[in-house]
N, CA, C and O atoms as a CHARMM CRD file, in Angstrom:
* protein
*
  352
    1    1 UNK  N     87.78900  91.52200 -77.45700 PROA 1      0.00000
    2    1 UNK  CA    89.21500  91.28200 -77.25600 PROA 1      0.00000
    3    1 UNK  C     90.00100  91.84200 -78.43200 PROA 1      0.00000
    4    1 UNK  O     89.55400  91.95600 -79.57400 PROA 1      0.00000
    5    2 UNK  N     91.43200  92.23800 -77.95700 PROA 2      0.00000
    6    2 UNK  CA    91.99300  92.47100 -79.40500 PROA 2      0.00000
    7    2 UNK  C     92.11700  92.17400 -80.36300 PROA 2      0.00000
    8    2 UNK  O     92.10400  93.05000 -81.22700 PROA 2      0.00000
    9    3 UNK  N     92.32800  90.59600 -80.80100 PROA 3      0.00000
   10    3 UNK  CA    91.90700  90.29200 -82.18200 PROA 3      0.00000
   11    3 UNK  C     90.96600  90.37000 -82.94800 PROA 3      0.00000
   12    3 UNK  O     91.12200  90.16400 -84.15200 PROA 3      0.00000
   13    4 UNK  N     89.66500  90.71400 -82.36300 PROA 4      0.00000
   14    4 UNK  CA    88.36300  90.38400 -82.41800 PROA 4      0.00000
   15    4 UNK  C     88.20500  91.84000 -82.77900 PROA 4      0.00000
   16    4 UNK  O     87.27400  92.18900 -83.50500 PROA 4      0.00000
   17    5 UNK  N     89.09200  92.71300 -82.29300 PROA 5      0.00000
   18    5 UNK  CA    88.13700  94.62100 -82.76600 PROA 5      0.00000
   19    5 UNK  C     88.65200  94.49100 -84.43500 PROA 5      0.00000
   20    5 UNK  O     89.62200  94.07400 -85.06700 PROA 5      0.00000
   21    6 UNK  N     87.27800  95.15900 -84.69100 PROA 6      0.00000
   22    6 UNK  CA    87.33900  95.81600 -86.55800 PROA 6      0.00000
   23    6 UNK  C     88.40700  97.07100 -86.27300 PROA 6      0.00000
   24    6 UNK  O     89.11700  97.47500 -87.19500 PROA 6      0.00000
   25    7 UNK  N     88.45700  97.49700 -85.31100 PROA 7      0.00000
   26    7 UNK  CA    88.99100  98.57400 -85.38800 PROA 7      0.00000
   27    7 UNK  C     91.03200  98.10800 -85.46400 PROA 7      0.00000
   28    7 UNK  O     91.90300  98.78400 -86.01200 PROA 7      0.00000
   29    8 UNK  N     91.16900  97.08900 -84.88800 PROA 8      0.00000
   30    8 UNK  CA    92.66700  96.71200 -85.15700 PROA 8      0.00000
   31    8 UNK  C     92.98000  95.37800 -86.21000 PROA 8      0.00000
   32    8 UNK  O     94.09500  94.88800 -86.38800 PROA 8      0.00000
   33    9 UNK  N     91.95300  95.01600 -86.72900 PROA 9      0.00000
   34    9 UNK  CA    91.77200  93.99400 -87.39400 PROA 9      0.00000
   35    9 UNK  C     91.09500  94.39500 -89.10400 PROA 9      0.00000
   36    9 UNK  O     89.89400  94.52100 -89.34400 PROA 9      0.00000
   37   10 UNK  N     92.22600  94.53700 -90.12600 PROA 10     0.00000
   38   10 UNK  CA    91.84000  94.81300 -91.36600 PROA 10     0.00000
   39   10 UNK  C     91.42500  93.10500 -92.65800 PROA 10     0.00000
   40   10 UNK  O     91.54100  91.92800 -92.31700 PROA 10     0.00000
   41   11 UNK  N     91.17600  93.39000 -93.41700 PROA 11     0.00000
   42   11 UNK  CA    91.03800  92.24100 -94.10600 PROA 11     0.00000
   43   11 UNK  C     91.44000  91.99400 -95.55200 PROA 11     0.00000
   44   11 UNK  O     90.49500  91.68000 -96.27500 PROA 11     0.00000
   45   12 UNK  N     92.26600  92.04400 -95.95400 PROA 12     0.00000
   46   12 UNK  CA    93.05000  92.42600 -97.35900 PROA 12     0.00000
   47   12 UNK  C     93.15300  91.44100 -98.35300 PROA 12     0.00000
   48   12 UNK  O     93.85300  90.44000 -98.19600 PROA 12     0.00000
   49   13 UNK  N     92.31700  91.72200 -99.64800 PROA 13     0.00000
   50   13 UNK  CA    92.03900  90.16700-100.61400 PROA 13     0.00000
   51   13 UNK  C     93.27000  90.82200-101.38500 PROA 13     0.00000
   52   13 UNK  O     93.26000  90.07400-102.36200 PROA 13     0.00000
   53   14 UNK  N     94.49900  91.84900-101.66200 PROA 14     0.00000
   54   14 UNK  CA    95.18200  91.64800-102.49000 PROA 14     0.00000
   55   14 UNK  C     96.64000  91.44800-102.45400 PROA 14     0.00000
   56   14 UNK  O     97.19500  92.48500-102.08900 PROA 14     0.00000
   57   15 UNK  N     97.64600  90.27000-102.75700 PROA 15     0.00000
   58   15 UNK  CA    98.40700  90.06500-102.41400 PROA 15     0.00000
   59   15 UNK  C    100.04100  91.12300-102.19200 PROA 15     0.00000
   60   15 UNK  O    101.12800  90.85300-101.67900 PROA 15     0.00000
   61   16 UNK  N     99.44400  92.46800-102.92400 PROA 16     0.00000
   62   16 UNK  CA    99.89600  93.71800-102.67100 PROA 16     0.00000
   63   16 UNK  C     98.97000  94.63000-102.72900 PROA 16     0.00000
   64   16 UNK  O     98.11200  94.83600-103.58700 PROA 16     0.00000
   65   17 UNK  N     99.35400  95.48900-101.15400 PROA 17     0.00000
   66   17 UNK  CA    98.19200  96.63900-101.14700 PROA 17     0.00000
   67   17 UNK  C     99.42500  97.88400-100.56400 PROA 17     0.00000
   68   17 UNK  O    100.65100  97.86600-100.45600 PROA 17     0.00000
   69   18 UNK  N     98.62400  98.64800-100.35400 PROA 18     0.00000
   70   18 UNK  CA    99.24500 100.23500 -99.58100 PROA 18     0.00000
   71   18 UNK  C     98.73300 100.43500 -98.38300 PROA 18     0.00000
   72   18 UNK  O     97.55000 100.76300 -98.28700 PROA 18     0.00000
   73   19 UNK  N     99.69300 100.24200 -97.03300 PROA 19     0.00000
   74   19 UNK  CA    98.81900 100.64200 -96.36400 PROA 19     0.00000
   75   19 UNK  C     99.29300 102.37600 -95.93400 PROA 19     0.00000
   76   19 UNK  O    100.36900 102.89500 -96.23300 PROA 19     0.00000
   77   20 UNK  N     98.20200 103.01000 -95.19600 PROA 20     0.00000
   78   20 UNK  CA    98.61200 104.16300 -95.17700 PROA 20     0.00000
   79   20 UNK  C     97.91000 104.89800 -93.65600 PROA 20     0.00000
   80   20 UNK  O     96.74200 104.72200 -93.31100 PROA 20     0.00000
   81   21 UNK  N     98.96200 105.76300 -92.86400 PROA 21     0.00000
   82   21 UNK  CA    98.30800 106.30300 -91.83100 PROA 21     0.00000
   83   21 UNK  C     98.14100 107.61500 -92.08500 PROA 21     0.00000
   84   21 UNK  O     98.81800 108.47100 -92.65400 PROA 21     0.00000
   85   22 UNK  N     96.65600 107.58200 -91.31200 PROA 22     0.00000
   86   22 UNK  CA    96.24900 109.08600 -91.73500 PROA 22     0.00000
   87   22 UNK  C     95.64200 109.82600 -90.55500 PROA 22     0.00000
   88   22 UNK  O     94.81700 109.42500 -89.73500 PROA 22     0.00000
   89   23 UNK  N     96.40400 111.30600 -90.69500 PROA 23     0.00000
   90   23 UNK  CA    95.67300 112.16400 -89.51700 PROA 23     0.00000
   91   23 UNK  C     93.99000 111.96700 -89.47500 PROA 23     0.00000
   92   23 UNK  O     93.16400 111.89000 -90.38400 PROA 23     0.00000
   93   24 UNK  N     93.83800 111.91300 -87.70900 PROA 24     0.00000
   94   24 UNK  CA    92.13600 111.38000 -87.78400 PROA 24     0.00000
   95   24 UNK  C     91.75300 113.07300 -87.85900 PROA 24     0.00000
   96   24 UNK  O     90.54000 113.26300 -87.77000 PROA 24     0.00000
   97   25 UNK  N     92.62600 114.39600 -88.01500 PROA 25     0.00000
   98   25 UNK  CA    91.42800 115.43000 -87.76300 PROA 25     0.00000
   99   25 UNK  C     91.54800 115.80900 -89.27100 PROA 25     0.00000
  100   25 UNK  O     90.47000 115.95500 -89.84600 PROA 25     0.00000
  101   26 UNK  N     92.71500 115.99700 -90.02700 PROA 26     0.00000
  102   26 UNK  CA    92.31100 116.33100 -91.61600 PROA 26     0.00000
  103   26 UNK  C     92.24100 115.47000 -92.67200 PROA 26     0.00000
  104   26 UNK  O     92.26500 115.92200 -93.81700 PROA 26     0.00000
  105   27 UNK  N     92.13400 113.93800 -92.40000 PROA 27     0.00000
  106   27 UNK  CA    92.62400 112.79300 -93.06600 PROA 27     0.00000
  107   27 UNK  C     93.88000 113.11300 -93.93800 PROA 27     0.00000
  108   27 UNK  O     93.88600 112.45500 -94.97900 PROA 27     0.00000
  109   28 UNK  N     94.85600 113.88200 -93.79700 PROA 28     0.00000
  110   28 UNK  CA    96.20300 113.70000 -94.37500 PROA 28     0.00000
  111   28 UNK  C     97.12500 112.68200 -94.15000 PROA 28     0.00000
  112   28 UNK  O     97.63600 112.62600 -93.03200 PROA 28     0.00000
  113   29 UNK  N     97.49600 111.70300 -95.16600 PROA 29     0.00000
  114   29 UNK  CA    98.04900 110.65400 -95.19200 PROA 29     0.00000
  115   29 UNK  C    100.02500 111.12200 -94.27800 PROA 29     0.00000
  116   29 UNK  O    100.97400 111.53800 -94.94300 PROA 29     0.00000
  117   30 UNK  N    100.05500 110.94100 -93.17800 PROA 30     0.00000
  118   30 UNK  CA   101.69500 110.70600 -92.28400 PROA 30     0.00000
  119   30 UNK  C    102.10100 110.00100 -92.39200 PROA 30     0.00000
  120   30 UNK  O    103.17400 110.05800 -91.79200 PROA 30     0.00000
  121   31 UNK  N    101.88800 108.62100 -93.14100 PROA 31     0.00000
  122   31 UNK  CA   103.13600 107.66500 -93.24300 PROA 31     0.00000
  123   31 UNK  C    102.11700 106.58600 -94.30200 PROA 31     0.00000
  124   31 UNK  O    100.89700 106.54400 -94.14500 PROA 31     0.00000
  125   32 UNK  N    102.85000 105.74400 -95.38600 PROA 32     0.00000
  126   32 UNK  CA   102.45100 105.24800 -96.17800 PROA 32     0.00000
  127   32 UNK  C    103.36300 104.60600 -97.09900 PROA 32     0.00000
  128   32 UNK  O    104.35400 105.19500 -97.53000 PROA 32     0.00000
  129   33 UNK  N    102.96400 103.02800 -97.51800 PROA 33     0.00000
  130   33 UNK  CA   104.31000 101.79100 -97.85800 PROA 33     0.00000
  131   33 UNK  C    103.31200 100.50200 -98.42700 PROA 33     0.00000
  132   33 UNK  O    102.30500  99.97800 -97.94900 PROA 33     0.00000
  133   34 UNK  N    103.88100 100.32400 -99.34300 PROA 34     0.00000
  134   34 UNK  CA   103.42000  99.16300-100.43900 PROA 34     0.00000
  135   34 UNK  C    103.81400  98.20500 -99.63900 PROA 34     0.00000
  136   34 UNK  O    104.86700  98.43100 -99.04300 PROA 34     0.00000
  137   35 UNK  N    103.03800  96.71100 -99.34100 PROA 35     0.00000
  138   35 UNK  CA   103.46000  95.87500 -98.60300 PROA 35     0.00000
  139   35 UNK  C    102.87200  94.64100 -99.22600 PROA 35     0.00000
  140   35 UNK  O    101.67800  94.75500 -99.50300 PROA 35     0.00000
  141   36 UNK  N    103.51100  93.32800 -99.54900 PROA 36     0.00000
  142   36 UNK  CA   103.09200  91.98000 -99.94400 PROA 36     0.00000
  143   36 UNK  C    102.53300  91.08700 -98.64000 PROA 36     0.00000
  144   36 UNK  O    103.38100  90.91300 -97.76500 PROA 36     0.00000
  145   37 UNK  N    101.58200  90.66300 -98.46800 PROA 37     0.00000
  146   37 UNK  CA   100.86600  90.16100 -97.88300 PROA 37     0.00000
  147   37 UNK  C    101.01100  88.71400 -98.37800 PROA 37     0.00000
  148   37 UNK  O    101.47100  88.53800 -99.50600 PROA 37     0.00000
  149   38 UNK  N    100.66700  87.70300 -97.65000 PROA 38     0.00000
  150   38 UNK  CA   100.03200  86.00800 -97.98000 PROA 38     0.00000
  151   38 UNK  C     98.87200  85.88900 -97.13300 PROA 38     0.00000
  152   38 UNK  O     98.68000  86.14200 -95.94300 PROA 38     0.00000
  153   39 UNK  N     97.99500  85.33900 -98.25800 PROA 39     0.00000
  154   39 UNK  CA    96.44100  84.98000 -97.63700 PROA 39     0.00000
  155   39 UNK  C     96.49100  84.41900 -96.02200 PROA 39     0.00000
  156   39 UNK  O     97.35300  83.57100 -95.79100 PROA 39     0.00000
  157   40 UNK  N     95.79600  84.75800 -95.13000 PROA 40     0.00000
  158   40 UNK  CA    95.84800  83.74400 -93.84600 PROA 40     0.00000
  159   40 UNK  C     96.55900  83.99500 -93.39500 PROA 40     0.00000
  160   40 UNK  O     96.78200  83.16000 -92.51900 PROA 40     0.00000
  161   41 UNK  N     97.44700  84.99500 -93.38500 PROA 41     0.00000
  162   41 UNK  CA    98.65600  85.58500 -92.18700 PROA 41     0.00000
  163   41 UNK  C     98.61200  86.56700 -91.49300 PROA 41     0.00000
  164   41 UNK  O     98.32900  87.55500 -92.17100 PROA 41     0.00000
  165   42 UNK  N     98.75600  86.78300 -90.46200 PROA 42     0.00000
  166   42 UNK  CA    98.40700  88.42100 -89.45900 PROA 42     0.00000
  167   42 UNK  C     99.60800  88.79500 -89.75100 PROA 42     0.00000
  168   42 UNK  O    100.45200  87.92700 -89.97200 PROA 42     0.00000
  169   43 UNK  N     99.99800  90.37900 -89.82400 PROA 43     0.00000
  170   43 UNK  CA   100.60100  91.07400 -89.54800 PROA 43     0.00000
  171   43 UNK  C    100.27000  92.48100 -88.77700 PROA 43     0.00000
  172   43 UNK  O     99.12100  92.92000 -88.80800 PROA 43     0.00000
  173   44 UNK  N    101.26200  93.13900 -88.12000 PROA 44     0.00000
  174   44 UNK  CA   101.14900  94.32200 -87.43900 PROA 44     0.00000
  175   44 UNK  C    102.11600  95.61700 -88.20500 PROA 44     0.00000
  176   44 UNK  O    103.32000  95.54200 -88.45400 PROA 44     0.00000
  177   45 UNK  N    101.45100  96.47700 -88.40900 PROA 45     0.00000
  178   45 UNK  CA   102.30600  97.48800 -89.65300 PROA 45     0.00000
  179   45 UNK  C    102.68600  98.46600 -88.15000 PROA 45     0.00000
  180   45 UNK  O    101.99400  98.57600 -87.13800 PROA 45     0.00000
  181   46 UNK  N    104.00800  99.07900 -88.45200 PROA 46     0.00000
  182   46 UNK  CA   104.57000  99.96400 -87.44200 PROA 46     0.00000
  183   46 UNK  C    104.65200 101.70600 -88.42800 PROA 46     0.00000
  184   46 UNK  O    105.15700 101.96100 -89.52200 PROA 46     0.00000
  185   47 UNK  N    104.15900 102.30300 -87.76200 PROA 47     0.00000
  186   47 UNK  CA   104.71300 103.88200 -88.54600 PROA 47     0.00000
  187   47 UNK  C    105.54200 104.29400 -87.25900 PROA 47     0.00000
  188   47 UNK  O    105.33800 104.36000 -86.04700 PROA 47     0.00000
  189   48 UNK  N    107.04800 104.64600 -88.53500 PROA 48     0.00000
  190   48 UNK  CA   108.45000 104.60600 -87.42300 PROA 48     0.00000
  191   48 UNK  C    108.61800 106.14000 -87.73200 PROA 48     0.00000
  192   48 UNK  O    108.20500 106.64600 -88.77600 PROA 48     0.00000
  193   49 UNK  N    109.35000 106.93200 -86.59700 PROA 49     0.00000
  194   49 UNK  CA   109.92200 108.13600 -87.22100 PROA 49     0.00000
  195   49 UNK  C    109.50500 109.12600 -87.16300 PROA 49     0.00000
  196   49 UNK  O    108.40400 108.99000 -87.69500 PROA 49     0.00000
  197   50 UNK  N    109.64500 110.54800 -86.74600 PROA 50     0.00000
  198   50 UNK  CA   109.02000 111.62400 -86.06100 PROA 50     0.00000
  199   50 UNK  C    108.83900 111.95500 -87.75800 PROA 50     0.00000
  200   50 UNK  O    109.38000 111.52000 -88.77400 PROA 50     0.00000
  201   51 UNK  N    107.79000 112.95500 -87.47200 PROA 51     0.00000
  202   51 UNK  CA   106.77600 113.40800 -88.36800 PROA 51     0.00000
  203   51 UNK  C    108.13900 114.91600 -89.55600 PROA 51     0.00000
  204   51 UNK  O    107.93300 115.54600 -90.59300 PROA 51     0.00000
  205   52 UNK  N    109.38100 114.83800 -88.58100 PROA 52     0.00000
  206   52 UNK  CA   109.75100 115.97300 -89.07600 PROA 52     0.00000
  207   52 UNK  C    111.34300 115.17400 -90.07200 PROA 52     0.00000
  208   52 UNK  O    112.30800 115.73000 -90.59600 PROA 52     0.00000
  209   53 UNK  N    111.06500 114.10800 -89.99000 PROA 53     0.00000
  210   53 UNK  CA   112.08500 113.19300 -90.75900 PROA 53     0.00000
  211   53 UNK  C    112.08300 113.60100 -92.17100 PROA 53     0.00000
  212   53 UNK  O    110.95700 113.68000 -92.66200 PROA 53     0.00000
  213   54 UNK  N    113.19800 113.91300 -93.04000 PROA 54     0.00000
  214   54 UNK  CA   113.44500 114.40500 -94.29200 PROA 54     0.00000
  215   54 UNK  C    112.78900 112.96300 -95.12000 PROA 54     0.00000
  216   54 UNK  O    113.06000 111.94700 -94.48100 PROA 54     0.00000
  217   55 UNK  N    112.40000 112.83200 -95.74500 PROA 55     0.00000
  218   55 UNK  CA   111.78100 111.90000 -96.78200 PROA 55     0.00000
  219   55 UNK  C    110.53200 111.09500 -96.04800 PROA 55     0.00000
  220   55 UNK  O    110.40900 109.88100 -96.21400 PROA 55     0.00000
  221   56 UNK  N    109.56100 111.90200 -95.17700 PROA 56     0.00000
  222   56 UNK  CA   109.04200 111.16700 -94.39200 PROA 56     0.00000
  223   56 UNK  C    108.70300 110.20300 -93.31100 PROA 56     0.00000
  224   56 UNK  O    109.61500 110.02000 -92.50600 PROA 56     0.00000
  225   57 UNK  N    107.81600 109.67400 -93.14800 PROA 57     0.00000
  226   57 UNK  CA   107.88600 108.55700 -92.24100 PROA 57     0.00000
  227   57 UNK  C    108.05900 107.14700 -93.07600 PROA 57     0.00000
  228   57 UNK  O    107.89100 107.05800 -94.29300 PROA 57     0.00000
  229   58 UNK  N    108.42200 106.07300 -92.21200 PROA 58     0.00000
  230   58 UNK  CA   108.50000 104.88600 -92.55600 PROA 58     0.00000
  231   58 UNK  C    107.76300 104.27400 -92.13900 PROA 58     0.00000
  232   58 UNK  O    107.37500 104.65100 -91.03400 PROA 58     0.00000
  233   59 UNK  N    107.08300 102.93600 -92.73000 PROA 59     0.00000
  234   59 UNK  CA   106.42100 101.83600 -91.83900 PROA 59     0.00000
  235   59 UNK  C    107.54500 100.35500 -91.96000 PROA 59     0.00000
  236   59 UNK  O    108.34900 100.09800 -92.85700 PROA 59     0.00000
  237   60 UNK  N    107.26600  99.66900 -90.86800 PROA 60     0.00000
  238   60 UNK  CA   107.46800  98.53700 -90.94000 PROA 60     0.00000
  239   60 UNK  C    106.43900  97.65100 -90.85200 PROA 60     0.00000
  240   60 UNK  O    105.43900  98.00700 -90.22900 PROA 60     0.00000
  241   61 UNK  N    106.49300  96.04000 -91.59000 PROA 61     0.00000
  242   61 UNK  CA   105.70100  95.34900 -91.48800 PROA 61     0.00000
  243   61 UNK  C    106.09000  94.06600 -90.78400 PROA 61     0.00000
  244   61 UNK  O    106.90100  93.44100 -91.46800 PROA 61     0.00000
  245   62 UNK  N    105.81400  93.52200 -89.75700 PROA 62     0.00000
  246   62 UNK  CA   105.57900  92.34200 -88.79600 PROA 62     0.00000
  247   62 UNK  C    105.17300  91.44800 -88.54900 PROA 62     0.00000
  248   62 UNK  O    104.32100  91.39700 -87.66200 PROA 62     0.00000
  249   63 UNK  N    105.65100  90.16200 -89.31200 PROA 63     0.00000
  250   63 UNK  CA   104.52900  89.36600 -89.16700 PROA 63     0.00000
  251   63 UNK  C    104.33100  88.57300 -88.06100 PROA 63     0.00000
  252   63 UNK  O    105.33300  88.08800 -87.53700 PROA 63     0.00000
  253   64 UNK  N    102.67600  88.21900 -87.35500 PROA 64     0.00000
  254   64 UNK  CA   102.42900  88.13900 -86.90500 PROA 64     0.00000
  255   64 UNK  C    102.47800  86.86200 -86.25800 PROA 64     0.00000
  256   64 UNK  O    101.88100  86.24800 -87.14200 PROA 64     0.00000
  257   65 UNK  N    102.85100  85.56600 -84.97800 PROA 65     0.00000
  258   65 UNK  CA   102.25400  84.71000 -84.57000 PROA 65     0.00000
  259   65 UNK  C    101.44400  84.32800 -83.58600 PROA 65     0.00000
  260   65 UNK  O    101.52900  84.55500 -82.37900 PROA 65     0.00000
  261   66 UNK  N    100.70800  83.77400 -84.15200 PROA 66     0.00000
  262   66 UNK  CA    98.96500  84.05700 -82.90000 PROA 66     0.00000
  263   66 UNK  C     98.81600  82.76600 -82.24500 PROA 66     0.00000
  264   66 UNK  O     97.88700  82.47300 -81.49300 PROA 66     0.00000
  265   67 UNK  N    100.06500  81.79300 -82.66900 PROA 67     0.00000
  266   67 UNK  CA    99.68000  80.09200 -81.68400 PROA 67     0.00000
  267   67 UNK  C    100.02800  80.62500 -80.38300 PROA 67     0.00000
  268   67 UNK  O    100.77600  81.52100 -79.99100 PROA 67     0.00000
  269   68 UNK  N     99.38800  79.93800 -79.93500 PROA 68     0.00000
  270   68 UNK  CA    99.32300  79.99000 -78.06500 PROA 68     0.00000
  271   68 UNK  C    100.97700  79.21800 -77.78500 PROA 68     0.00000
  272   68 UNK  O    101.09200  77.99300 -77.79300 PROA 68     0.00000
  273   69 UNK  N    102.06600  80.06800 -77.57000 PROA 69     0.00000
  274   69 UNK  CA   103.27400  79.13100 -76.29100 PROA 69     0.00000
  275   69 UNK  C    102.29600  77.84400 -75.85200 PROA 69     0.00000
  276   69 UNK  O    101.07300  77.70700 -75.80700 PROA 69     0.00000
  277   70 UNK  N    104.01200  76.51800 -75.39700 PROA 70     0.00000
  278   70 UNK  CA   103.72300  76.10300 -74.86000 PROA 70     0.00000
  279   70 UNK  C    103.16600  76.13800 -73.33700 PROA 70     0.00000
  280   70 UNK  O    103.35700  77.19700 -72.74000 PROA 70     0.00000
  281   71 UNK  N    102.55100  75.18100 -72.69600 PROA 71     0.00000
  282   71 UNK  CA   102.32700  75.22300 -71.30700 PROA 71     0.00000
  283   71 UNK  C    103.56600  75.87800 -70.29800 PROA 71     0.00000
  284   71 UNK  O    104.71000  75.44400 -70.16200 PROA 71     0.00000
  285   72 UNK  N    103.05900  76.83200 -69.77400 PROA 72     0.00000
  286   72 UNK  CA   104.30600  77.05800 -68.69900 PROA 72     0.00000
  287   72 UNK  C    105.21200  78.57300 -69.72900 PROA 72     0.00000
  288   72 UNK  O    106.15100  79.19500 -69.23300 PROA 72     0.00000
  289   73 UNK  N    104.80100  78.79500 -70.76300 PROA 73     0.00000
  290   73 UNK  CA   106.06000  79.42300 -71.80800 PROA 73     0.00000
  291   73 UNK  C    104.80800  80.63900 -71.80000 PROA 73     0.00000
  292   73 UNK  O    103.59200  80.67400 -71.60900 PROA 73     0.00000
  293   74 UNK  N    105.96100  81.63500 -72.14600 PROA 74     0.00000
  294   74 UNK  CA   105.40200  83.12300 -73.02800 PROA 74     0.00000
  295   74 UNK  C    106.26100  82.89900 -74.46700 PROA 74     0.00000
  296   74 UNK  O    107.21700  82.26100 -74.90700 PROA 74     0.00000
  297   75 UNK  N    105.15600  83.95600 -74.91700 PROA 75     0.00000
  298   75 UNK  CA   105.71000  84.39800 -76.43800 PROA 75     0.00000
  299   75 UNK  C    106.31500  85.99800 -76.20000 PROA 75     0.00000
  300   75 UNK  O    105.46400  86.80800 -75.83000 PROA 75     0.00000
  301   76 UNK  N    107.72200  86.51200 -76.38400 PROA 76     0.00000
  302   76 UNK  CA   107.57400  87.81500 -76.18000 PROA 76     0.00000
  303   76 UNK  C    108.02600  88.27400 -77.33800 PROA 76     0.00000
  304   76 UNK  O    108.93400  87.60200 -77.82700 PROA 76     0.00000
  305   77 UNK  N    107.56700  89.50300 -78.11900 PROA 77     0.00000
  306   77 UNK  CA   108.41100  90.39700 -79.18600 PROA 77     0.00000
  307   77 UNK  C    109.08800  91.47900 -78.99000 PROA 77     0.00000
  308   77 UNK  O    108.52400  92.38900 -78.38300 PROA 77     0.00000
  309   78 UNK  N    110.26700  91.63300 -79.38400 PROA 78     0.00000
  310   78 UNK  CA   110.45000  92.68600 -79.12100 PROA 78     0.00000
  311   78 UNK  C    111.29200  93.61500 -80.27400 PROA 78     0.00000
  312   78 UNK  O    112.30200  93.27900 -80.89300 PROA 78     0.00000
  313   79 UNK  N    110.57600  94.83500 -80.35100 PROA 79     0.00000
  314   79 UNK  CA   110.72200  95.21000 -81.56400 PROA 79     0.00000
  315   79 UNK  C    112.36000  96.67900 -81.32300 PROA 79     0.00000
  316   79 UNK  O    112.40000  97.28000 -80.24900 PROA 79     0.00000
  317   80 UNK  N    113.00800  96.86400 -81.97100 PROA 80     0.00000
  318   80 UNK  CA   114.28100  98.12600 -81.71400 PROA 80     0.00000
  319   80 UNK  C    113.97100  98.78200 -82.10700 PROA 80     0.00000
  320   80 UNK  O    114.26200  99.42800 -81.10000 PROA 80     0.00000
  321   81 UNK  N    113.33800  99.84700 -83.04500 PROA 81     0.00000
  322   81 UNK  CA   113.34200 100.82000 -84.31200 PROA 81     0.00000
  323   81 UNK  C    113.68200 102.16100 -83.15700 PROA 81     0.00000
  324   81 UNK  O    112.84900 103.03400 -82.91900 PROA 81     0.00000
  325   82 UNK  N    114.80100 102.11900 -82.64200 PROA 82     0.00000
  326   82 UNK  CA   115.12100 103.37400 -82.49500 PROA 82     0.00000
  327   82 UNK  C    116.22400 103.42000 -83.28400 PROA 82     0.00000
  328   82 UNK  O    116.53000 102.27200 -83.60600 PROA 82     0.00000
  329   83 UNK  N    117.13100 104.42500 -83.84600 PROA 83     0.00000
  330   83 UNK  CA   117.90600 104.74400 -84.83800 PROA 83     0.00000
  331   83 UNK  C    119.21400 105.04000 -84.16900 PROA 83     0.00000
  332   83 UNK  O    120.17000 104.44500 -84.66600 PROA 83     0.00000
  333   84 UNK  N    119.40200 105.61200 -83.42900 PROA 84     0.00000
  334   84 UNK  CA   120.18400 106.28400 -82.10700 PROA 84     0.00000
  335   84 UNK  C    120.28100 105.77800 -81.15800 PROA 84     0.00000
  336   84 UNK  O    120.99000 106.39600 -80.36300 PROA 84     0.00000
  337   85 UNK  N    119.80700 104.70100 -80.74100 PROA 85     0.00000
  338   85 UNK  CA   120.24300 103.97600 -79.66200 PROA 85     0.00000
  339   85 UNK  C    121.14600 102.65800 -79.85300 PROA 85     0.00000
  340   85 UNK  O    120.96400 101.89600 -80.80300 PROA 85     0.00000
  341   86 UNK  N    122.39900 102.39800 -78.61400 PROA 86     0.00000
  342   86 UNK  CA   123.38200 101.20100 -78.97300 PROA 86     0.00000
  343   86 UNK  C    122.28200 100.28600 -78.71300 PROA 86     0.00000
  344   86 UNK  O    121.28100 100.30200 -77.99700 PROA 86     0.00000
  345   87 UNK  N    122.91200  99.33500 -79.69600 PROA 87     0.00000
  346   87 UNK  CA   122.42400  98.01100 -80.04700 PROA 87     0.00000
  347   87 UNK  C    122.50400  97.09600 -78.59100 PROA 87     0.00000
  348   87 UNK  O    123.19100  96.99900 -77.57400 PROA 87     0.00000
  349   88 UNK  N    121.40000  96.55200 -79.18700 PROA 88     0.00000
  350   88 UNK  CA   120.55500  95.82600 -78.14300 PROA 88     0.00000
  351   88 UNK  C    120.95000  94.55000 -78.29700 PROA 88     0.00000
  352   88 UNK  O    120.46100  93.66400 -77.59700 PROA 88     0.00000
């Protein structure tokens, strides 16, 4: 299940790290951002921003909640990072 893959699931002992995305065919780092973390909290990192953006790409960081809604309820997120589009 998704929480459960290594592959979307990192594990970070320092209360500031870097995270960084990197092309999978030349490992060249495309987007990359110092981020403060707290022990025991999920987050989801976003890389925002076409690749041809003057000062790079951006990430955002998200933090995460993983309690189950009540009975009968959803949890929904919903995230904007478009730049150019009227407000939502």
């Amino acid at each position: 299940s998704y929480l459960n893959t290594p592959t979307y699931r990192g594990v970070l002992a320092t209360p500031q790290t870097q995270i960084r995305f990197v092309n999978k065919d030349g490992g060249a780092s495309i987007g990359a951002s110092n981020f403060s973390i707290v022990p025991n909290t999920s987050y989801t990192v976003f890389l925002l921003d076409s690749t041809t953006r003057s000062g790079g790409q951006r990430l955002a960081q998200v933090t995460d909640v993983l309690t189950a809604p009540a009975a009968g309820k959803v949890r929904v997120r919903f995230l904007h990072f478009s730049p150019n589009a009227p407000e939502v």
